[in-house]
HTML snippet that shows the backbone in 3Dmol.js (N, CA, C, O; Angstrom):
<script src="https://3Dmol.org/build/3Dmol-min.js"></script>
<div id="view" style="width:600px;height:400px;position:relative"></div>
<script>
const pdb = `
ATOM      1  N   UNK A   1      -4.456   3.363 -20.785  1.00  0.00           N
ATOM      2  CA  UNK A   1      -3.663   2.165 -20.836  1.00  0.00           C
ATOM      3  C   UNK A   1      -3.553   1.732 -22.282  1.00  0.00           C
ATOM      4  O   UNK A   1      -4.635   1.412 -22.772  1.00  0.00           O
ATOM      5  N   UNK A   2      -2.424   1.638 -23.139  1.00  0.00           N
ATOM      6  CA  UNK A   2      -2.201   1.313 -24.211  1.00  0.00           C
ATOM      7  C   UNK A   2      -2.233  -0.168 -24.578  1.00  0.00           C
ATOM      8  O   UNK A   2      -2.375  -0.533 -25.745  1.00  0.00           O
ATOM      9  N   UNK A   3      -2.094  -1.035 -23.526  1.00  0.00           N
ATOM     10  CA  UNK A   3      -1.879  -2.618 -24.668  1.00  0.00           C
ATOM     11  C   UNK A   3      -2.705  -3.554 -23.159  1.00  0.00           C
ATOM     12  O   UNK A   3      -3.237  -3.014 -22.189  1.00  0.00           O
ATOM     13  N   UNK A   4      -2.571  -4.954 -23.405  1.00  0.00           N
ATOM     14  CA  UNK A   4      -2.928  -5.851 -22.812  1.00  0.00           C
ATOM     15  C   UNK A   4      -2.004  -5.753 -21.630  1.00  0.00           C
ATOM     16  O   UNK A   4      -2.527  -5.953 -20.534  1.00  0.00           O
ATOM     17  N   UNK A   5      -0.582  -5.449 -21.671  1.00  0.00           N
ATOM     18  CA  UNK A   5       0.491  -6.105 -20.558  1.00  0.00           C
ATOM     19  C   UNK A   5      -0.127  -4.920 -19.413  1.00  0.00           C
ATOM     20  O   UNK A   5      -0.356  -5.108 -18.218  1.00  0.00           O
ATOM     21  N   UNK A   6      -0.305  -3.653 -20.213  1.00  0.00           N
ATOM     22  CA  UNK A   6      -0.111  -2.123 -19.086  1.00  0.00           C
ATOM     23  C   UNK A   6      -1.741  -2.617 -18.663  1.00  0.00           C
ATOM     24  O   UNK A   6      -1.517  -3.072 -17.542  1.00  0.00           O
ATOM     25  N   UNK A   7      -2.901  -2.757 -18.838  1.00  0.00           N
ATOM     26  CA  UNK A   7      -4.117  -3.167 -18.328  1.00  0.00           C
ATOM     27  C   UNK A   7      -3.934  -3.946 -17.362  1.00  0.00           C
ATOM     28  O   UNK A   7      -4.092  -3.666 -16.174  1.00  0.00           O
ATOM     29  N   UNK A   8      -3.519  -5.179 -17.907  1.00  0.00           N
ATOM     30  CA  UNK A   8      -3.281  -6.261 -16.884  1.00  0.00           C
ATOM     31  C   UNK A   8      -2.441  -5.971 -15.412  1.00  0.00           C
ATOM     32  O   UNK A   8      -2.842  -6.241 -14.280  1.00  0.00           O
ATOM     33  N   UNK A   9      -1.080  -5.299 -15.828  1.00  0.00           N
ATOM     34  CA  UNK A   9      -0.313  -5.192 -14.874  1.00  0.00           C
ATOM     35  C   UNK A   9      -1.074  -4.176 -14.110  1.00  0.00           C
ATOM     36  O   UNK A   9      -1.194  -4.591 -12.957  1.00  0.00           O
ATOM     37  N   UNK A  10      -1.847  -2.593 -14.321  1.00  0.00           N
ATOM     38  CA  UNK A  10      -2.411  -1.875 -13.877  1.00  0.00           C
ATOM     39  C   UNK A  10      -3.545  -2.698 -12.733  1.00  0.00           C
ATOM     40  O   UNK A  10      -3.554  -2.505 -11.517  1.00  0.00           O
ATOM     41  N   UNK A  11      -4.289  -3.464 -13.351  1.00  0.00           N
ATOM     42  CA  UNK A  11      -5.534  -4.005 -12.722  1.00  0.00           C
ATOM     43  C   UNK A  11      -4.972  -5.203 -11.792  1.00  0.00           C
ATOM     44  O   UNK A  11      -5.732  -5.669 -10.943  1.00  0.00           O
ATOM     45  N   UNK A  12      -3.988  -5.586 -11.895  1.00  0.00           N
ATOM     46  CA  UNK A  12      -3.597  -6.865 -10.980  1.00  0.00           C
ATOM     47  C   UNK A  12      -2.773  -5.865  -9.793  1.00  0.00           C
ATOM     48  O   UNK A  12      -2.532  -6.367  -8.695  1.00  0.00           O
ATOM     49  N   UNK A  13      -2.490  -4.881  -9.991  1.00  0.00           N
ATOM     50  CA  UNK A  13      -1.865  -3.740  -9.179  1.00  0.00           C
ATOM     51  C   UNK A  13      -3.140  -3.524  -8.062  1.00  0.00           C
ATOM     52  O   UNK A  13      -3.416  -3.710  -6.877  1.00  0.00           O
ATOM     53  N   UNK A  14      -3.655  -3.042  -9.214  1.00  0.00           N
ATOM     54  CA  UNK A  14      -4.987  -2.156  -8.352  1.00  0.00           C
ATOM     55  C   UNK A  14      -5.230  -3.305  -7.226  1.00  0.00           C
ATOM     56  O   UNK A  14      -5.260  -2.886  -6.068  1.00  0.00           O
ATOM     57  N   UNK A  15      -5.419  -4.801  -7.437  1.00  0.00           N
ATOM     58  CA  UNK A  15      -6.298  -5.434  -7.118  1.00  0.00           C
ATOM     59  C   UNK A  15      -5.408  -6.264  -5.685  1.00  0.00           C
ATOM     60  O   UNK A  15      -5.902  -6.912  -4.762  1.00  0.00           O
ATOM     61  N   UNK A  16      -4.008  -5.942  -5.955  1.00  0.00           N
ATOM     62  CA  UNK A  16      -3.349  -5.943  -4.792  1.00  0.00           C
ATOM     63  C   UNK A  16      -3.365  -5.114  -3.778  1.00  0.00           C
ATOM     64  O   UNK A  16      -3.482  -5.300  -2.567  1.00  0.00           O
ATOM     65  N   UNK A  17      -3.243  -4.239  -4.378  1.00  0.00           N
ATOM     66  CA  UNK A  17      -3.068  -3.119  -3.762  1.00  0.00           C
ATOM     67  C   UNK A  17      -4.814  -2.656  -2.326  1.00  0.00           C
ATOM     68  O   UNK A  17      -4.948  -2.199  -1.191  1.00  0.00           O
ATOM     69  N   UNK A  18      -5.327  -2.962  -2.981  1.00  0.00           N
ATOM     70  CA  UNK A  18      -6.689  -3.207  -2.200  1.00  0.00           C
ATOM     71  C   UNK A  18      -7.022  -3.974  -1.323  1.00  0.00           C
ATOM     72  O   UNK A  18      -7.619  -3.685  -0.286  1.00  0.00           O
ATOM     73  N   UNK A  19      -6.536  -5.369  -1.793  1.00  0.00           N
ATOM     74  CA  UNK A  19      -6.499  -6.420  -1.083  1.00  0.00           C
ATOM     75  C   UNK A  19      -5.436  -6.383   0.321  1.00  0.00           C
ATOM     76  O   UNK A  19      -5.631  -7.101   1.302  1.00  0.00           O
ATOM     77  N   UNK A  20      -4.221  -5.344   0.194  1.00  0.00           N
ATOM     78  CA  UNK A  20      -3.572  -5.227   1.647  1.00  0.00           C
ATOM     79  C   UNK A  20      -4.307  -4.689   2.186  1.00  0.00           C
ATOM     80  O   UNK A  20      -4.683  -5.146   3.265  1.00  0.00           O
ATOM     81  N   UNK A  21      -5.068  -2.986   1.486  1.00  0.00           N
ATOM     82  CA  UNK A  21      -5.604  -2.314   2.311  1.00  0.00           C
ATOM     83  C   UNK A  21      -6.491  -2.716   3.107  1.00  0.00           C
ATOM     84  O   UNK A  21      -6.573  -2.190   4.217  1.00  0.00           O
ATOM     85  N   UNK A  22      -7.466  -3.868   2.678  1.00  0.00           N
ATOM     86  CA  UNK A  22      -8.406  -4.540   3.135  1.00  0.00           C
ATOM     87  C   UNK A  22      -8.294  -4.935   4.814  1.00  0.00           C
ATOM     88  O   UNK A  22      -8.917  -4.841   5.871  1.00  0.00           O
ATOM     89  N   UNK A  23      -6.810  -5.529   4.129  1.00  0.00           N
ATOM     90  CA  UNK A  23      -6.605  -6.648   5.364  1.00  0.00           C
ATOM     91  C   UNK A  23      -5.485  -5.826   6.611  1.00  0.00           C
ATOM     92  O   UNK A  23      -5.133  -6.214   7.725  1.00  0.00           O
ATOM     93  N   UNK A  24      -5.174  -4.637   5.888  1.00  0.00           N
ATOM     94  CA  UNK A  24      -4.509  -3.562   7.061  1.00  0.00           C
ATOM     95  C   UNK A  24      -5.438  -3.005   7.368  1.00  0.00           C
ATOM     96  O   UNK A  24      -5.311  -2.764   8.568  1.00  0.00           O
ATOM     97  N   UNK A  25      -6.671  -2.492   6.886  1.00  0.00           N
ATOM     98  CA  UNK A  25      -7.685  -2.036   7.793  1.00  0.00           C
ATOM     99  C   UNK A  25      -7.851  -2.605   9.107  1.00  0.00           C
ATOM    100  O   UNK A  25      -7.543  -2.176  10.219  1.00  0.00           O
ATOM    101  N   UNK A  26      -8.506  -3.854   8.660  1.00  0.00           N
ATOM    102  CA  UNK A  26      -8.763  -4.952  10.231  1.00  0.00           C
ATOM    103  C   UNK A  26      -7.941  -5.099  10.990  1.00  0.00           C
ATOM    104  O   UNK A  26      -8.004  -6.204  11.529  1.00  0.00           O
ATOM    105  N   UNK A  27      -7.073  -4.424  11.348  1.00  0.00           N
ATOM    106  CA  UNK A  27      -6.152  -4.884  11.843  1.00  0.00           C
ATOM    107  C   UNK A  27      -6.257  -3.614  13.152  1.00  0.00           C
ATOM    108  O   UNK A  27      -5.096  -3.294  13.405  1.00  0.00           O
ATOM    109  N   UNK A  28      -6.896  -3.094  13.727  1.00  0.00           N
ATOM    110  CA  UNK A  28      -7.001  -1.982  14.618  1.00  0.00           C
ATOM    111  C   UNK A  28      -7.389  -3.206  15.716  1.00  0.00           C
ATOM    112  O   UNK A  28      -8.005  -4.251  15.511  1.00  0.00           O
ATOM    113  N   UNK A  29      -6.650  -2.550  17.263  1.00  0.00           N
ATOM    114  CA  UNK A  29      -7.268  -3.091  18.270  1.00  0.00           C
ATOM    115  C   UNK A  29      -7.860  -2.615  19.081  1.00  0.00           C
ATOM    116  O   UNK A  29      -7.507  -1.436  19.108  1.00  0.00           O
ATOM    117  N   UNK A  30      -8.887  -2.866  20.112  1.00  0.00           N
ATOM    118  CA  UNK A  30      -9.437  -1.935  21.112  1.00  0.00           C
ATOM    119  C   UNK A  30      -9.892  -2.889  22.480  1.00  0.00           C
ATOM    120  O   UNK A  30     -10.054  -4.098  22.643  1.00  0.00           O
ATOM    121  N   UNK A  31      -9.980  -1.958  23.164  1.00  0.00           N
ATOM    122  CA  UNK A  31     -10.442  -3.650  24.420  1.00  0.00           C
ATOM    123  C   UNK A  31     -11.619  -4.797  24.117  1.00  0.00           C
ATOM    124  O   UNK A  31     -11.964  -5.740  24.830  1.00  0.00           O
ATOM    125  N   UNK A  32     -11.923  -4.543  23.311  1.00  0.00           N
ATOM    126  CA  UNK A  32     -13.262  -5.439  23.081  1.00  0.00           C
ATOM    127  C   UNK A  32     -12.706  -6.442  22.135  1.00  0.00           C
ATOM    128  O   UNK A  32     -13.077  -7.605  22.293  1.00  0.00           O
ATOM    129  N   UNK A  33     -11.747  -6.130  21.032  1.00  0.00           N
ATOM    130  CA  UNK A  33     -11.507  -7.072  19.993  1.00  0.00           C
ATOM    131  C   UNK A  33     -10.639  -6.044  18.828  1.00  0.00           C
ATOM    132  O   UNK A  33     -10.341  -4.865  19.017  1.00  0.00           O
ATOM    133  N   UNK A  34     -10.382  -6.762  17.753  1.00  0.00           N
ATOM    134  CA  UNK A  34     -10.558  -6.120  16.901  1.00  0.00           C
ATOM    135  C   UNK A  34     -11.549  -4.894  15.840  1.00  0.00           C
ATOM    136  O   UNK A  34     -12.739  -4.913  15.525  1.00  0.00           O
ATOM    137  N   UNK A  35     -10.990  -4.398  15.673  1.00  0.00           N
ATOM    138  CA  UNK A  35     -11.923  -2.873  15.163  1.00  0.00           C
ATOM    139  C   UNK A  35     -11.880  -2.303  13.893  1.00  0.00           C
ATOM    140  O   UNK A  35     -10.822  -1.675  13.844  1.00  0.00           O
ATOM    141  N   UNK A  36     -12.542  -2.186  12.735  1.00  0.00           N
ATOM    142  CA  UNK A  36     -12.428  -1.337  11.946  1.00  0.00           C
ATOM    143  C   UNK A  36     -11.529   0.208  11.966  1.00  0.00           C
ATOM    144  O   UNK A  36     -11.167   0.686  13.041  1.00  0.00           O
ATOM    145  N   UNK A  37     -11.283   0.784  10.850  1.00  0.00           N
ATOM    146  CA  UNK A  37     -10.053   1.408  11.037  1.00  0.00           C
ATOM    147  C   UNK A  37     -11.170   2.841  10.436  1.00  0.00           C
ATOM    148  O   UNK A  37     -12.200   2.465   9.875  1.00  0.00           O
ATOM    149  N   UNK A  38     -10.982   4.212  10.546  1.00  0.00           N
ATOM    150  CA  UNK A  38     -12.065   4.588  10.231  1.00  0.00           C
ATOM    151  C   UNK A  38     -12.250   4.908   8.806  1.00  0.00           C
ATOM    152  O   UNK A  38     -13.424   5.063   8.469  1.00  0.00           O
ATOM    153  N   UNK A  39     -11.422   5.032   7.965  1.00  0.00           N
ATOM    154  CA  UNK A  39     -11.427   5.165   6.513  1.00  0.00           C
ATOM    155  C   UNK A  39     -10.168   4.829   5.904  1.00  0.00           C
ATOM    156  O   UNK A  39      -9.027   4.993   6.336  1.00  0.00           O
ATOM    157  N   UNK A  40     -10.795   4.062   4.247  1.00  0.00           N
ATOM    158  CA  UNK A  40      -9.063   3.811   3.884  1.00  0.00           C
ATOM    159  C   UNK A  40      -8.601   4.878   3.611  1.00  0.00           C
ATOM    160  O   UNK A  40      -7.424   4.656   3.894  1.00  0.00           O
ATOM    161  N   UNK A  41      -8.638   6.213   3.159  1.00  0.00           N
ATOM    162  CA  UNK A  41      -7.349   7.057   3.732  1.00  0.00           C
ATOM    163  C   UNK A  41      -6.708   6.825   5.442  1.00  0.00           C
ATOM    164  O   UNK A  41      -5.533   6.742   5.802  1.00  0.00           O
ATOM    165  N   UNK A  42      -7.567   6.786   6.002  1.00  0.00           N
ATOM    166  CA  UNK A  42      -6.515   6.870   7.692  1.00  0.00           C
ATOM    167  C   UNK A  42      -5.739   5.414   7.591  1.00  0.00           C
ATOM    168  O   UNK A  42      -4.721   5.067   8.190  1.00  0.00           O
ATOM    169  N   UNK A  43      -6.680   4.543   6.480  1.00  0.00           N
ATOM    170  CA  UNK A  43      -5.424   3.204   6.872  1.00  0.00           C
ATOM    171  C   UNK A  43      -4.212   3.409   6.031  1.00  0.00           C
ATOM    172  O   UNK A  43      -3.145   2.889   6.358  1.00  0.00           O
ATOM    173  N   UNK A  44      -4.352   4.304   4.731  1.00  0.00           N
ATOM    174  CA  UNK A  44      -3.360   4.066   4.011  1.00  0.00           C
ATOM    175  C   UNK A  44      -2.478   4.995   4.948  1.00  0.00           C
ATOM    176  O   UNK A  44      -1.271   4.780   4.844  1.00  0.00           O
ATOM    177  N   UNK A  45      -2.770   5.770   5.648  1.00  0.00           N
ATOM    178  CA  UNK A  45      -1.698   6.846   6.182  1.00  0.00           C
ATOM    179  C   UNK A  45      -0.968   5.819   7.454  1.00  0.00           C
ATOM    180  O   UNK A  45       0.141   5.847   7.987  1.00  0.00           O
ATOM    181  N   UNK A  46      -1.554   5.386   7.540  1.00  0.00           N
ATOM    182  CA  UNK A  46      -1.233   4.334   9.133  1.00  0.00           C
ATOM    183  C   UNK A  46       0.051   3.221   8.324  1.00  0.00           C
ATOM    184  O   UNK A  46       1.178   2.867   8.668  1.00  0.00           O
ATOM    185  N   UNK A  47      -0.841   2.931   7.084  1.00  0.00           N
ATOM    186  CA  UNK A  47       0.332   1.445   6.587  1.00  0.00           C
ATOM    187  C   UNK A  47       1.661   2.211   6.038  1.00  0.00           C
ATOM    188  O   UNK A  47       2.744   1.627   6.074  1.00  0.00           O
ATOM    189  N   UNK A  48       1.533   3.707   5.465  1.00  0.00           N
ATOM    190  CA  UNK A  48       2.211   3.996   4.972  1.00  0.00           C
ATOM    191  C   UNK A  48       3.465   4.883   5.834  1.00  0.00           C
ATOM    192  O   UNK A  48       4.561   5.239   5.401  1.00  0.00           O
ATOM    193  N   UNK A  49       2.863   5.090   7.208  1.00  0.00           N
ATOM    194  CA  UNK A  49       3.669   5.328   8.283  1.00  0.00           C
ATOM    195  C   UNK A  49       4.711   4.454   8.812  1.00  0.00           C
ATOM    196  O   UNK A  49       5.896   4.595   9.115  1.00  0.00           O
ATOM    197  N   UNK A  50       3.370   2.954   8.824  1.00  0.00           N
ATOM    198  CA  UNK A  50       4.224   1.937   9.308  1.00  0.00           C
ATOM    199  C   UNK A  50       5.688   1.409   8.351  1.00  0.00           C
ATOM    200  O   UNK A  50       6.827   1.153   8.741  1.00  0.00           O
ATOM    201  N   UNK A  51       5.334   1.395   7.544  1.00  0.00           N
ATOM    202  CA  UNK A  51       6.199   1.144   6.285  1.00  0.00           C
ATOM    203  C   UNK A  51       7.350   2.257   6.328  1.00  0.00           C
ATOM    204  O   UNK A  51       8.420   1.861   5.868  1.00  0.00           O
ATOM    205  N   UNK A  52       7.329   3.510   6.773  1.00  0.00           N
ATOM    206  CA  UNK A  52       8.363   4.565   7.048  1.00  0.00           C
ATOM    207  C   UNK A  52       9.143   3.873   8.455  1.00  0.00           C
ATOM    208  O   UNK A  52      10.363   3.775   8.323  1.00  0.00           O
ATOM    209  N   UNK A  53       8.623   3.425   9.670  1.00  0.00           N
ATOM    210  CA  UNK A  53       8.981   3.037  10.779  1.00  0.00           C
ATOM    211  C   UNK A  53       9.999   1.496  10.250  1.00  0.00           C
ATOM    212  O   UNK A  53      11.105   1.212  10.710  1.00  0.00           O
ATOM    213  N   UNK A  54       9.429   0.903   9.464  1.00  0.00           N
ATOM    214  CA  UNK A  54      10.140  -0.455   8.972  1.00  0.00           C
ATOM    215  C   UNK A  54      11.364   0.128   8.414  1.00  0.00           C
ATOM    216  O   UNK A  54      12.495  -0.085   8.854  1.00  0.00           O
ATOM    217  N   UNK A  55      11.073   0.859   7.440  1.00  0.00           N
ATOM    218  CA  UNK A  55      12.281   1.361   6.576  1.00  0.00           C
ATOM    219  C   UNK A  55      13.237   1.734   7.744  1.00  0.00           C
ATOM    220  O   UNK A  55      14.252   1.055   7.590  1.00  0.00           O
ATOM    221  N   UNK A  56      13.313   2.271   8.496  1.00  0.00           N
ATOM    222  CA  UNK A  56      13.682   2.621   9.519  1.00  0.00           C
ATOM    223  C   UNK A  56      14.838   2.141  10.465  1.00  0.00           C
ATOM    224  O   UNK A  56      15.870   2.706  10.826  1.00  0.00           O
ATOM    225  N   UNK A  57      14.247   0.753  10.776  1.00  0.00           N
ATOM    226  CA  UNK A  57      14.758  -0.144  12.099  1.00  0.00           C
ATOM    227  C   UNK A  57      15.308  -0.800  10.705  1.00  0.00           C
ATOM    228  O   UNK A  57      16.508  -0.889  10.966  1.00  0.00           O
ATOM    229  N   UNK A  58      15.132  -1.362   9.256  1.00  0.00           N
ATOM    230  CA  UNK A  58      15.911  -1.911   8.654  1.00  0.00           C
ATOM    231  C   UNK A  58      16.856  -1.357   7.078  1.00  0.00           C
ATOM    232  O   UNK A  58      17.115  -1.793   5.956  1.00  0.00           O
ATOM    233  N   UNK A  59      17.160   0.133   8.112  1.00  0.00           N
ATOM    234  CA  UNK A  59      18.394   0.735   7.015  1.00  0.00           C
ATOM    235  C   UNK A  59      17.419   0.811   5.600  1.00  0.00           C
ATOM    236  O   UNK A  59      18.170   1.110   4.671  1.00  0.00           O
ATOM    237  N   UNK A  60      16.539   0.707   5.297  1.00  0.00           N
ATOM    238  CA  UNK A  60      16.026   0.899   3.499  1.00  0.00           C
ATOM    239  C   UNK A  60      15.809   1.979   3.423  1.00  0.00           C
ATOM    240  O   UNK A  60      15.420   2.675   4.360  1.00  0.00           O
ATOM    241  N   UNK A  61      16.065   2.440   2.019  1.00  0.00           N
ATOM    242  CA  UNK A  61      15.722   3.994   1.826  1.00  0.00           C
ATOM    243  C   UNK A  61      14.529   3.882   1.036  1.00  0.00           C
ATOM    244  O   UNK A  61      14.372   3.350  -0.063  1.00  0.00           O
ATOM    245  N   UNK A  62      13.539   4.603   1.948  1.00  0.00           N
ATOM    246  CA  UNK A  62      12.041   4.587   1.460  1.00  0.00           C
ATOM    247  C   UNK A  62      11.739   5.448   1.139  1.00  0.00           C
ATOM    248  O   UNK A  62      10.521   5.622   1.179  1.00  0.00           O
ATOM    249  N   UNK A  63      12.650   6.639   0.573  1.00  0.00           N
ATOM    250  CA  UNK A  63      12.251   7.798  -0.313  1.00  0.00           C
ATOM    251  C   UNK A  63      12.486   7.003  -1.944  1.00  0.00           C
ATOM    252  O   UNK A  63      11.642   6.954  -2.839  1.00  0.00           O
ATOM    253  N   UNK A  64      13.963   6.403  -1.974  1.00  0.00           N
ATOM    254  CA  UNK A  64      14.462   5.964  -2.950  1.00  0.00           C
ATOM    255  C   UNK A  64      13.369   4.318  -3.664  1.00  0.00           C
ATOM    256  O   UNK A  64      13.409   4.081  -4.871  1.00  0.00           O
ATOM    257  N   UNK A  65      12.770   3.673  -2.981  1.00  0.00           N
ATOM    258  CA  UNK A  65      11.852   2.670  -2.906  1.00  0.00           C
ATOM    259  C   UNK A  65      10.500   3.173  -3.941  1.00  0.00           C
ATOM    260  O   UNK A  65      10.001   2.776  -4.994  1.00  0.00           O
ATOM    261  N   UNK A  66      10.268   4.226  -3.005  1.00  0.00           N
ATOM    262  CA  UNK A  66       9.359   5.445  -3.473  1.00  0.00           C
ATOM    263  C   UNK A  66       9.276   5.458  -4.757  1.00  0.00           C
ATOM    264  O   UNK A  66       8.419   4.994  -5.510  1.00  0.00           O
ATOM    265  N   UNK A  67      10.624   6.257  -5.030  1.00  0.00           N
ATOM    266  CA  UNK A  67      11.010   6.824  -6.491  1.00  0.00           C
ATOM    267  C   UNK A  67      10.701   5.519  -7.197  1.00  0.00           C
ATOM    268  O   UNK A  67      10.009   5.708  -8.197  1.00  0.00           O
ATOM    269  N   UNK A  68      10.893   4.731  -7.057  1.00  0.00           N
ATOM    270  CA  UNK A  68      11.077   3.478  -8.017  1.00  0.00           C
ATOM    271  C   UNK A  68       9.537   3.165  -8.223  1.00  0.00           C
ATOM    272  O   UNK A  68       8.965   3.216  -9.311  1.00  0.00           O
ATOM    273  N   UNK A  69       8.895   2.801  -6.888  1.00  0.00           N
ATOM    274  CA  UNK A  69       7.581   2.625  -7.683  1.00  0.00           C
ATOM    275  C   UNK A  69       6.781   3.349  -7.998  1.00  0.00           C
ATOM    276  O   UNK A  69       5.769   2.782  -8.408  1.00  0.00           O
ATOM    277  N   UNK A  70       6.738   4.805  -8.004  1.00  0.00           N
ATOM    278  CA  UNK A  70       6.152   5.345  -8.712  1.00  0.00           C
ATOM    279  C   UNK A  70       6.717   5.667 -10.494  1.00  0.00           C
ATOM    280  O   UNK A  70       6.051   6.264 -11.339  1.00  0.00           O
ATOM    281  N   UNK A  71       8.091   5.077 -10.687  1.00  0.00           N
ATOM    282  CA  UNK A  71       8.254   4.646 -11.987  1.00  0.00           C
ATOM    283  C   UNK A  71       7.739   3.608 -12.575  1.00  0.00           C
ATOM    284  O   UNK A  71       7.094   3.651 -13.622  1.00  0.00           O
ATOM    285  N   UNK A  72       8.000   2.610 -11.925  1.00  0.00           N
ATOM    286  CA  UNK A  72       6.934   1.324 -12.003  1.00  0.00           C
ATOM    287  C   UNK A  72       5.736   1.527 -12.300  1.00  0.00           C
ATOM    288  O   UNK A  72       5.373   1.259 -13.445  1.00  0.00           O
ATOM    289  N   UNK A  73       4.807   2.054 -11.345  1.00  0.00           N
ATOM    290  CA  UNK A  73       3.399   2.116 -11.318  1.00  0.00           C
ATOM    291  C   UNK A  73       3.318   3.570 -13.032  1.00  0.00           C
ATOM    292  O   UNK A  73       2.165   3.932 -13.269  1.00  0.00           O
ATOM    293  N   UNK A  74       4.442   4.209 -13.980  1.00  0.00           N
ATOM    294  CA  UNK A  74       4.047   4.808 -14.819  1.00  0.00           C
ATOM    295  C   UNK A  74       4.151   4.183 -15.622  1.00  0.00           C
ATOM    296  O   UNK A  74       3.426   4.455 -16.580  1.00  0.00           O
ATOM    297  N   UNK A  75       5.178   2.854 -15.776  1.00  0.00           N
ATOM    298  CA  UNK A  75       4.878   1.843 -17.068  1.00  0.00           C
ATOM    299  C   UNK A  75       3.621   0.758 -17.117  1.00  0.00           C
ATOM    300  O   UNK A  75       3.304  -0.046 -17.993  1.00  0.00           O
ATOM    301  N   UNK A  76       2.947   1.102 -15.634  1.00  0.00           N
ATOM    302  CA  UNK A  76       1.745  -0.033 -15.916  1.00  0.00           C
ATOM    303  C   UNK A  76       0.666   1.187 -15.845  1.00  0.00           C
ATOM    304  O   UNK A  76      -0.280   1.123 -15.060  1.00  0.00           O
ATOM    305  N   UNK A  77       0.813   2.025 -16.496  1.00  0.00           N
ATOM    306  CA  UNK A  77      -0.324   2.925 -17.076  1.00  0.00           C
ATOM    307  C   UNK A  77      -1.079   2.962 -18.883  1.00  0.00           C
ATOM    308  O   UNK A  77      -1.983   3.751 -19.159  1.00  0.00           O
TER     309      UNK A  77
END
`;
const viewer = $3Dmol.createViewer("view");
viewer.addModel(pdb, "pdb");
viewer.setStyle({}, {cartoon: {color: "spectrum"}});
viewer.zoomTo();
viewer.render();
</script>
């Protein structure tokens, strides 16, 4: 990370970015209650499914979304 803005923006990224996963984890149901999800890879694959299914029912192109933030996420490096 070269300056203050790419740190900052990197680490306030990161720190979002965690903070969904967090709260998409908990989010599993089972007859008893709510349930832990079994690892954040299976949640990121689950949110990142769900997020394909959204794109979906509302016309967005989530390849093209894609492309973008992983340009994004190379200027906050």
């Amino acid at each position: 990370m070269s300056d203050n803005f790419t740190t900052r923006a990197h680490d306030e990224g990161a720190k979002r970015g965690g903070e969904a996963i967090e709260s998409y984890t908990y989010s599993g149901y089972t007859s008893s209650g709510q349930s832990w999800r079994s690892s954040p890879g299976e949640t990121l694959t689950r949110l990142l499914a769900d997020l394909l299914h959204w794109a979906d029912d509302t016309q967005r192109d989530f390849d093209r979304a894609l492309e973008r933030a992983r340009k994004l996420h190379d200027t906050e490096l």
